[in-house]
C-alpha positions in Angstrom: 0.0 0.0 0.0 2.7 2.6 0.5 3.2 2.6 -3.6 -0.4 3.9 -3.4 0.3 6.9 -1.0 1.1 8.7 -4.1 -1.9 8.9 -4.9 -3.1 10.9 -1.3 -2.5 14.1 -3.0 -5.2 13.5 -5.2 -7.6 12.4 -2.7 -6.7 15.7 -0.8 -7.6 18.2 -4.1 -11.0 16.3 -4.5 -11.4 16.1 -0.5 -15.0 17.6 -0.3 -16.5 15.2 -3.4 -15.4 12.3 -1.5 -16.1 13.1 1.6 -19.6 13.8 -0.3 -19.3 10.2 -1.7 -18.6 8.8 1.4 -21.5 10.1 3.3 -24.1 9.3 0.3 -22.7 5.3 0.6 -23.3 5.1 4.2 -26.6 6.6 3.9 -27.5 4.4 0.9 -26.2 1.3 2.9 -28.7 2.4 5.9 -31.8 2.6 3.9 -30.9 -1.1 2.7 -30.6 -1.9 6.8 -34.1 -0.8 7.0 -35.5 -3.9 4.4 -34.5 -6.7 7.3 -36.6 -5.7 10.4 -39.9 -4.9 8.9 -39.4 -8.3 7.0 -39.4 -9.4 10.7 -42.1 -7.6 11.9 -44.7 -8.1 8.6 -44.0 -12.2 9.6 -44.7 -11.5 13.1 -48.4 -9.6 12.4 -48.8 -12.6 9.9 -48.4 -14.9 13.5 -50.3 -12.6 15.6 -53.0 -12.6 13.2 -52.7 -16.4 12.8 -52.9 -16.6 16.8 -56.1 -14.5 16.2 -54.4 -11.5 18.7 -55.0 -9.3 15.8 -58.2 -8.3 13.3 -57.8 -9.1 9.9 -58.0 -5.3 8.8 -55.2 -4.0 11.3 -53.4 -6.6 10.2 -53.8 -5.8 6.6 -53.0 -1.9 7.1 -50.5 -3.0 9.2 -48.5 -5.1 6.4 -49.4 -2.5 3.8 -47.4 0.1 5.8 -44.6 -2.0 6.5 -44.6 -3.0 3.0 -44.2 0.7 1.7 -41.6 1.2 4.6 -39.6 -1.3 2.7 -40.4 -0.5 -1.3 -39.8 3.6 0.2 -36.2 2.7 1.8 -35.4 0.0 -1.4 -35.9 3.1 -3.6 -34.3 5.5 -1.7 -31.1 3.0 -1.1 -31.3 3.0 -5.1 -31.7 7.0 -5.1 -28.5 7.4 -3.1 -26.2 4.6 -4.6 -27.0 6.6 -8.0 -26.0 9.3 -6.0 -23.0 7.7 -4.7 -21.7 6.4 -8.2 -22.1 10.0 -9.6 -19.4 11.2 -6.7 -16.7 8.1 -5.8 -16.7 6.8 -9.8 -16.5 10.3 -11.0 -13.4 11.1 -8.9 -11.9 8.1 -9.8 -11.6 9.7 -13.7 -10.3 13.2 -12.1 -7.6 11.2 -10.5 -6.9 9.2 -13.8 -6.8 12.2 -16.2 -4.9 14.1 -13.2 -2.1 11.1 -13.3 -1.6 10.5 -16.8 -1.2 14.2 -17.0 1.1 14.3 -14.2 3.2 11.3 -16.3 3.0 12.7 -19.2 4.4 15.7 -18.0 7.3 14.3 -16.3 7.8 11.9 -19.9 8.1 15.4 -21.4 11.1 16.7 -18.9 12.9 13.4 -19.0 16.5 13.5 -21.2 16.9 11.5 -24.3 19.3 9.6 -22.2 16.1 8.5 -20.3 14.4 7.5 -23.8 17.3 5.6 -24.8 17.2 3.2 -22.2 13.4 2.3 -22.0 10.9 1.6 -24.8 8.0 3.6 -26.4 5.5 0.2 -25.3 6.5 -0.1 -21.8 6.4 4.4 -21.8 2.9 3.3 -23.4 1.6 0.8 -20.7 2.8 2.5 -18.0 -0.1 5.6 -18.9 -2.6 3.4 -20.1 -2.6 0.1 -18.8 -1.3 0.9 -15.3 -3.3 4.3 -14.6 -6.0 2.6 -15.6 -5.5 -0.6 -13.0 -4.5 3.0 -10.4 -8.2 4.2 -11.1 -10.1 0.9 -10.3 -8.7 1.6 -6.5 -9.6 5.4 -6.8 -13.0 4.5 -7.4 -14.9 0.6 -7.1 -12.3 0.2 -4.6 -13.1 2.7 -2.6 -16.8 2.8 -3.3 -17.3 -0.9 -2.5 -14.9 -0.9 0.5 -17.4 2.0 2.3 -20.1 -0.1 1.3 -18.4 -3.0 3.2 -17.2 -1.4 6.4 -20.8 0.5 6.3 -22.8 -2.8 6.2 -20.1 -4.7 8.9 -20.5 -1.5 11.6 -23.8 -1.2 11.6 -24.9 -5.4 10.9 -22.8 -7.3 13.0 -23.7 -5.0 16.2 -27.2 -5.2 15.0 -27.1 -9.3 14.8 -25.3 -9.4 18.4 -28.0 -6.8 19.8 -30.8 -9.1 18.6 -29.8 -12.9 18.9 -26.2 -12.8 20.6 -25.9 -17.0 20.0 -27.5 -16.8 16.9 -25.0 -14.0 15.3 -22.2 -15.7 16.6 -22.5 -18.8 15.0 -23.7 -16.8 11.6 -20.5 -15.0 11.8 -18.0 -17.8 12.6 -16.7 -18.3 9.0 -15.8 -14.6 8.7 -12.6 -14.7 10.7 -11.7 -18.2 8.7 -12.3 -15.9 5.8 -9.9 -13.2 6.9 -6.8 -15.3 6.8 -7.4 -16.9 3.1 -7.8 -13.7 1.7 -4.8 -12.5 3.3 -2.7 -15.4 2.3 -4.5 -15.2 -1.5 -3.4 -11.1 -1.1 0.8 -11.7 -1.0 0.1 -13.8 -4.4 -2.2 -12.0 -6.1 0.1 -9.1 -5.6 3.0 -10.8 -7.1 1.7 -12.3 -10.0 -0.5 -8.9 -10.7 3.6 -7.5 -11.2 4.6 -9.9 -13.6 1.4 -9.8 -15.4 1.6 -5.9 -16.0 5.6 -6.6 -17.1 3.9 -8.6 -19.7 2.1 -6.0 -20.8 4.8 -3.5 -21.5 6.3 -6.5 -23.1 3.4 -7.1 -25.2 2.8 -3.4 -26.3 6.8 -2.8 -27.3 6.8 -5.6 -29.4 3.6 -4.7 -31.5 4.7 -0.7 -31.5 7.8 -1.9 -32.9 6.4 -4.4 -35.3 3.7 -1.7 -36.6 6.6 0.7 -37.1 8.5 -1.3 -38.7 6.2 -3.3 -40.9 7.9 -1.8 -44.5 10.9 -3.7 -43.4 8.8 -7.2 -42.1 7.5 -7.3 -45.5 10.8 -6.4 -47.2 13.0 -9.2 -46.0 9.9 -11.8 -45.7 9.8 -11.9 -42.2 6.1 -12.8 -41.6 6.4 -16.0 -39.8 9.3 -15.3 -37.8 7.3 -12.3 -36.7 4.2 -14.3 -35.7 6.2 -16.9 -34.4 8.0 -14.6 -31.9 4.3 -13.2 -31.4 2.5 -16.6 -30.4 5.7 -17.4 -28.1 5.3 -13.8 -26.1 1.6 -14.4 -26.8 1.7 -17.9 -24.9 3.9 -16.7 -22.2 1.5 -14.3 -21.8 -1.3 -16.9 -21.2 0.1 -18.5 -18.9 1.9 -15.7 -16.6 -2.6 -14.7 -17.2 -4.2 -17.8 -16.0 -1.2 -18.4 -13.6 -2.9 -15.2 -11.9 -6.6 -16.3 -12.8 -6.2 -19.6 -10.8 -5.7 -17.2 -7.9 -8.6 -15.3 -8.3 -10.7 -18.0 -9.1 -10.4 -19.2 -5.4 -12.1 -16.1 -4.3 -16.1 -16.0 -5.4 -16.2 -20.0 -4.7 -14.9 -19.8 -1.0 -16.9 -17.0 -0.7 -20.4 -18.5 -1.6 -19.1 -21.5 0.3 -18.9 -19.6 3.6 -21.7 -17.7 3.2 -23.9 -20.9 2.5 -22.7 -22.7 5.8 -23.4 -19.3 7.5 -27.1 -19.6 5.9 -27.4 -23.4 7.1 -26.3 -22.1 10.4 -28.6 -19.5 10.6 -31.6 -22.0 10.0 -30.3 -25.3 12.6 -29.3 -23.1 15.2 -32.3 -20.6 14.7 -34.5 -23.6 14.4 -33.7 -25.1 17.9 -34.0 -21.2 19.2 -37.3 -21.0 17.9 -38.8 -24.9 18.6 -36.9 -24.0 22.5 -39.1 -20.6 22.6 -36.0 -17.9 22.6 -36.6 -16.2 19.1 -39.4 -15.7 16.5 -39.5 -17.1 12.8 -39.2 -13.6 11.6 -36.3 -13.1 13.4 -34.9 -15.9 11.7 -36.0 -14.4 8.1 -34.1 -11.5 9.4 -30.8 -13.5 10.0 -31.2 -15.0 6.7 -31.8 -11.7 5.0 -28.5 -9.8 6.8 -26.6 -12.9 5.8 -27.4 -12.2 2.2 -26.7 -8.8 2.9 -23.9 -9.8 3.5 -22.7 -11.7 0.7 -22.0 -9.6 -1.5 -19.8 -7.8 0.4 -17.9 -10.5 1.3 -17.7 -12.0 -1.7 -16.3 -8.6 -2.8 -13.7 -8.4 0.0 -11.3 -10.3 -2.5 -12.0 -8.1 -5.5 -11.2 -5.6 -4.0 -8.1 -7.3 -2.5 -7.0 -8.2 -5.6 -7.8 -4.9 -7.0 -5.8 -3.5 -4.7 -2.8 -5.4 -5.2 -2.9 -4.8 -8.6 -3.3 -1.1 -8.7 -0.3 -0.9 -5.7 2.0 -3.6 -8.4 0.8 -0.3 -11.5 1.4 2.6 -9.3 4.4 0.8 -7.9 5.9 0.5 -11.6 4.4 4.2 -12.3 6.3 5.7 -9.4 9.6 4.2 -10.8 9.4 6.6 -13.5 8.2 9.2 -11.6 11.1 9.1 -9.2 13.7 9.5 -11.8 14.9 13.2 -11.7 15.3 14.3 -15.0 18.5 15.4 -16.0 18.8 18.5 -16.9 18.0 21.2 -14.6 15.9 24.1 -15.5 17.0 27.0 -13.2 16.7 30.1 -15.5 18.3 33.0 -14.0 19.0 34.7 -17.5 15.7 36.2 -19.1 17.0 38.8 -21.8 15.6 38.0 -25.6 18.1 35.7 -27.3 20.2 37.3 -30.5 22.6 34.4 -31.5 26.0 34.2 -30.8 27.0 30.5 -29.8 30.5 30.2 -28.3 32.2 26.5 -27.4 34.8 26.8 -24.7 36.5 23.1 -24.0 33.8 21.2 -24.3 33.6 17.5 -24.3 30.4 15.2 -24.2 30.4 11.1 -23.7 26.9 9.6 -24.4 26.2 7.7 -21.2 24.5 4.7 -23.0 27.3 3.7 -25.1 30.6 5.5 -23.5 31.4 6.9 -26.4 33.0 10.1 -26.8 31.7 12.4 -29.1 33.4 15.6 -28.7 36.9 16.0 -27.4 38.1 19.8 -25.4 36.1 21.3 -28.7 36.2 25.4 -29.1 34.6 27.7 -31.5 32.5 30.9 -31.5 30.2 31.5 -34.2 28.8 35.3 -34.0 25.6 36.7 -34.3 23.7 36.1 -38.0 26.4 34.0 -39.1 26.4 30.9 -41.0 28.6 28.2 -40.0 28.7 24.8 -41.6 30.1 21.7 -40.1 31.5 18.8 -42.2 33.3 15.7 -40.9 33.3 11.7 -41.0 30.6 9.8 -39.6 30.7 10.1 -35.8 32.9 13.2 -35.7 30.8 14.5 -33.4 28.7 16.8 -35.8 24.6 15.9 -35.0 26.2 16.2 -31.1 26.9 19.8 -31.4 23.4 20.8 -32.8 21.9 18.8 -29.7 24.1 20.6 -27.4 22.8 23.6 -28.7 19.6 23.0 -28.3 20.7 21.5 -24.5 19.1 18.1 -25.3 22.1 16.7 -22.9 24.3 18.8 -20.7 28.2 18.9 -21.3 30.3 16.0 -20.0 32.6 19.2 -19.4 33.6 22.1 -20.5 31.1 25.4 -20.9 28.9 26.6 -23.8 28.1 29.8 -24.1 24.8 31.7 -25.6 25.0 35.7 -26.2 28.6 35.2 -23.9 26.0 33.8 -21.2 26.3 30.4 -19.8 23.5 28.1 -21.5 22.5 26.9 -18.5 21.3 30.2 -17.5 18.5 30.1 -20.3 15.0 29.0 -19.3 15.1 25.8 -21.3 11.7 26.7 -22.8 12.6 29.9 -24.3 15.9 28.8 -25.4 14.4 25.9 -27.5 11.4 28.2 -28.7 14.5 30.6 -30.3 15.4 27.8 -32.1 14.2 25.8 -35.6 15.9 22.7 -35.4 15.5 19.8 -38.7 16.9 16.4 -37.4 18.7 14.2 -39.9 16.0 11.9 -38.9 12.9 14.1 -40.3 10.6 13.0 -38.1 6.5 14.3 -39.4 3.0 13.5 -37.1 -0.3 11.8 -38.3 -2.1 15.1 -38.7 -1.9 17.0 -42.4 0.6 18.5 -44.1 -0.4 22.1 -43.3 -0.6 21.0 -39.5 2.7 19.6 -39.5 4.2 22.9 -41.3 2.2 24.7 -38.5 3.8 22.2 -35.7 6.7 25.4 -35.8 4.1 28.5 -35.9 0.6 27.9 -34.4 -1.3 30.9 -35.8 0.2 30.3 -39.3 -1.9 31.6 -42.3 -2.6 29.5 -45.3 -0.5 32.0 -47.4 2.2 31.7 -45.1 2.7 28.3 -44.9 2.0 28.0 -48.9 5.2 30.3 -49.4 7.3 28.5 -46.6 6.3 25.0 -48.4 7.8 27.0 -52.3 11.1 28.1 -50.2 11.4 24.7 -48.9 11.0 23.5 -52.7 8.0 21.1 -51.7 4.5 23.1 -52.7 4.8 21.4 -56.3 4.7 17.8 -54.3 2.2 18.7 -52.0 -0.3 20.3 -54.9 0.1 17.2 -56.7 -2.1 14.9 -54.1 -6.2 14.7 -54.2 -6.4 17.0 -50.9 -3.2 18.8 -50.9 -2.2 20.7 -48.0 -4.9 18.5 -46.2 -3.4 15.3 -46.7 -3.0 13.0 -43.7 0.1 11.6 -43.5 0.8 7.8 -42.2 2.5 7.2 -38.7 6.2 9.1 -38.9 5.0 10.6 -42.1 5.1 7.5 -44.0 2.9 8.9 -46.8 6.1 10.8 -48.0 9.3 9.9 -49.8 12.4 10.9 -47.8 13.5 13.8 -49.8 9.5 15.2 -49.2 9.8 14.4 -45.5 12.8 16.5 -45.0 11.6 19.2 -46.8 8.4 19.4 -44.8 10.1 19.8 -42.0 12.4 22.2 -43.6 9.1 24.4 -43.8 8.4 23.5 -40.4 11.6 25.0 -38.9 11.1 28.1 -41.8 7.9 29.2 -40.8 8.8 29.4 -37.0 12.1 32.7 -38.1 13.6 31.4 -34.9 17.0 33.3 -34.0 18.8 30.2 -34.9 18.3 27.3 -37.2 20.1 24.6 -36.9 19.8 21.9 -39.7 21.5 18.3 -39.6 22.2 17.1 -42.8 18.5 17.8 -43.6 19.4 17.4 -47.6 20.8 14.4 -47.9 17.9 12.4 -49.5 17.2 15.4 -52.2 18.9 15.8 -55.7 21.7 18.2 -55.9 19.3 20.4 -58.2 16.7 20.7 -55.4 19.5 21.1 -52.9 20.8 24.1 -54.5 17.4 25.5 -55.2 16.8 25.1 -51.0 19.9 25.9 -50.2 19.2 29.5 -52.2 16.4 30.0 -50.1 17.7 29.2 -46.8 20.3 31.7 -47.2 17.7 34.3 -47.6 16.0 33.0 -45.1 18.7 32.8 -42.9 19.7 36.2 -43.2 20.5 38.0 -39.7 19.8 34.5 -38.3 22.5 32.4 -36.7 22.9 29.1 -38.5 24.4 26.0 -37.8 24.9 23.4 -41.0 25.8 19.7 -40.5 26.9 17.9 -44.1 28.2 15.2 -45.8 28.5 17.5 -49.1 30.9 20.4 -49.8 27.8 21.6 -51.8 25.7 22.4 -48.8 28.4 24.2 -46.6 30.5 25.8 -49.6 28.9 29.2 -49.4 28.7 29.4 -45.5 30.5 32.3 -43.7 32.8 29.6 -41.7 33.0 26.3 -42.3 34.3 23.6 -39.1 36.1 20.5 -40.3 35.8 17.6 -37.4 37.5 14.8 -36.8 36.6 12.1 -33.6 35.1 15.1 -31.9 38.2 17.4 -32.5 38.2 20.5 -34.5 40.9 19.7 -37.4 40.0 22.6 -40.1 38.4 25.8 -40.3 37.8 29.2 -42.4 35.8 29.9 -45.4 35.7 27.5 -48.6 38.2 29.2 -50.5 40.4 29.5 -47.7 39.8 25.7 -46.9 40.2 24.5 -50.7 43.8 25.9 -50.4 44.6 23.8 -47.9 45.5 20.3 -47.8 43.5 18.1 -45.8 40.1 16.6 -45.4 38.1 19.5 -46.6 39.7 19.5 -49.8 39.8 15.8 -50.3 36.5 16.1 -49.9 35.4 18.9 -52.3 37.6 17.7 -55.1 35.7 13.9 -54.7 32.4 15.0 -54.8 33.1 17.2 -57.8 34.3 14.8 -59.6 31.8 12.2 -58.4 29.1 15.3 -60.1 31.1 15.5 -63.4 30.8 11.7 -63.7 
């Protein structure tokens, strides 16, 4: 239960609706008291009248009274459990939409570090699957458990206070009852764990498969797909019914003790009655609050097991929740952002892999300038532009924003005064004009039509039935590569942040469309700091400053002319890929 002290918070913001909720159960419940004693007392004028101590007509008005004394309290019980479903259930959703919220939230301030260790299905379950198991305890849980406790205070005093011996014997199972469900608890709780690991399992396997279904059906892999799915579908059923045996114990024990309690309840009331210490209608009575008391008994162990399955979800949600994200958002520095970007010894390792990326690296690039980065692969390029944009801190070293420490920038702000295109173009399941709009909200239709021709991708997108309304497929899908980076070319475009920072956003287009964009980014760019990451000369050739890297080390820099007269990997480079064109 501690896992589930999380959740107290909640229970405190929606304090007066369940303290509401609470008092509308315990009334409902005491209306449904009200059925078993004139059951009694309509029997006994049925005996009186028998014994002839009564006329017919008194006893007639008197059964019609007691009669709408119980159909008046059944309705009202009724009245009140509506009541009582309206309050305890609807909190329940409060506290679900308040948690995934809350998760959601903290998903959002997490590092990529934290995204490379765990997988979108388990991120998945974890909101879904688990708060939803959370809400079954912030609501029937809680509604059913008043019910219970209600109906035990006020019954079992009731049963001693009217046939001490009787109530005893009716109640002897309860205590036997306890214990099993206590025992069945400590499993239940266990296997409820394993069952939600399953689950995360379950849903990173078929994200990834969904995602990846070009490449299933590319290399034919079908049935080893499906075969991997039956054996996680299998293990599955049987970490399932493993928990299912479990609960199965609980509705048959409980009927079981509740009929030896009604068997009691008519031997040992039968000997009371034939020895002269009770009346048959106080039997009818027992019998009745016995049944009353079934269900909730019986539900003792749902609720148990609900229980133990929301404290194994909020126990896995919590492990999340704990984790402190890593970068740390204490903005001191508030002054508008102009550009300048300064490197002062800075080295980064990726924690995942231990690799070292960038090695005691220093540059400055100045306000509206345009610097290009060329290198190998894993020279360290894509890691500057993430630095930038302080999607990891430094391993060491300092960067520097406006000659201001970057860690002095509200992260917010800083990443809102920047238009970032990852090599990776990465495009949502809305339309084309909504994604272009993903980097300016209040965009017009004109504006996002001109963006689209400077990002050299309005002929494509004119050329489908619906145009700028097409829906795209899950990561853009929809759209060749080339398209897909130029979308989100537009996106970064239409957003005239105060710097752009583009990783090697034009390697799936033609060098004639390249040099087309390229044309337009440079008016676009203008006044606007830029960083460049490239494979081709062609792309950083006409930057102000141009940064050669080599396993994270800064081995070349200057312009392209001043570059091209020197020997070394820039020029290797340049002189490859124009021959490679000429070819």
């Amino acid at each position: 239960m501690k896992e589930l002290k999380h959740l107290n918070k909640y229970f405190k913001k929606y304090r007066l609706k369940l303290l509401l909720g609470i008092v509308i159960t315990i009334v409902a419940r005491l209306f449904q008291l009200v059925m078993p004693s004139y059951v009694n007392k309509s029997i006994s004028i049925v005996e009186q009248y028998i014994r002839t101590e009564i006329e017919k007509t008194t006893a007639q008005e008197l059964l019609l009274n007691y009669i709408l004394i119980i159909v008046g309290a059944a309705l009202l019980s009724g009245f009140f459990t509506f009541l009582m479903r309206q309050t305890i259930i609807n909190i329940s959703r409060y506290i679900e939409y308040d948690l995934k919220n809350e998760i959601f939230d903290h998903y959002q301030k997490l590092s990529l570090n934290f995204y490379k260790k765990h997988r979108t299905g388990d991120l998945m379950n974890r909101i879904s699957e688990d708060v939803n198991e959370v809400r079954m305890y912030a609501g029937p849980a809680i509604m059913y458990g008043i019910q219970t406790l209600t109906l035990f205070a006020c019954l079992i005093p009731l049963m001693f206070i009217k046939a001490p011996t009787l109530a005893a014997y009716t109640l002897l199972p309860l205590p036997i009852l306890s214990v099993m469900i206590y025992q069945i608890s400590k499993i239940i709780h266990k296997r409820s764990t394993i069952v939600q690991q399953y689950l995360s399992n379950l849903s990173t396997f078929t994200q990834e498969v969904f995602s990846g279904v070009s490449v299933i059906k590319a290399y034919a892999l079908e049935p080893q797909t499906n075969n991997e799915l039956t054996a996680l579908a299998v293990d599955g059923k049987e970490k399932s019914v493993s928990l299912a045996k479990v609960n199965a114990w609980f509705f048959p024990l409980m009927i079981l003790l509740i009929g030896i309690s009604n068997i009691l309840v008519i031997y040992i009331g039968g000997k009371q009655y034939l020895a002269g210490e009770i009346s048959v209608g106080l039997i009818a009575e027992f019998i009745l609050y016995v049944n009353m008391l079934t269900w909730p008994v019986a539900i003792v162990g749902w609720l148990t097991s609900i229980v133990q399955r929301a404290a194994a979800s909020q126990e896995r949600i919590n492990e999340f929740l704990k984790v402190a994200p890593e970068l740390k958002n204490t903005p001191s520095y508030t002054q508008e952002i102009k550009g300048k970007i300064e490197f002062k010894n800075v080295s980064f390792t990726y924690e995942d892999t231990g690799i070292t990326a960038l090695n005691n690296l220093s540059f400055t690039v100045m306000e509206g300038e345009t610097t290009a980065i060329l290198g190998k692969t894993g020279s360290g390029k894509s890691t500057i532009l993430d630095l930038v944009a302080r999607l990891y801190d430094t391993t060491s070293g300092e960067i520097l924003i406006d000659d201001e420490p970057i860690k002095h920038f509200d992260l917010t702000n800083l990443r809102e005064s920047i238009g970032a295109v990852p090599q990776d173009a990465f495009l949502f399941s809305d339309s084309i004009k909504n994604n272009i709009k993903f980097g300016k909200e209040n965009a017009s239709d004109e504006e996002i039509i001109n963006i689209a021709k400077d990002a050299v991708v309005h002929e494509n997108i004119i050329g489908f039935s619906k145009k700028y309304d097409t829906v795209l497929g899950e990561r853009g899908i929809t759209l060749s590569g080339g398209q897909k980076q130029r979308v989100s070319i537009a996106r970064a475009l239409i957003k005239k942040p105060k710097i752009y920072l583009f990783d090697d956003c034009l390697s799936a287009v033609d060098t004639e469309t390249e040099e087309e964009i390229l044309n337009n980014l440079k008016k676009a760019s203008k006044n606007r700091t830029t960083l460049i990451v490239s494979h081709r000369v062609s792309s950083a050739k006409n930057a102000d400053r141009i940064l050669v890297l080599d396993e994270g080390k800064l081995i070349q820099q200057g312009t392209h002319d001043e570059l091209n007269t020197q020997e070394g990997y820039y020029k290797e480079l340049y002189h490859k890929q124009l021959s490679e064109k000429e070819n």
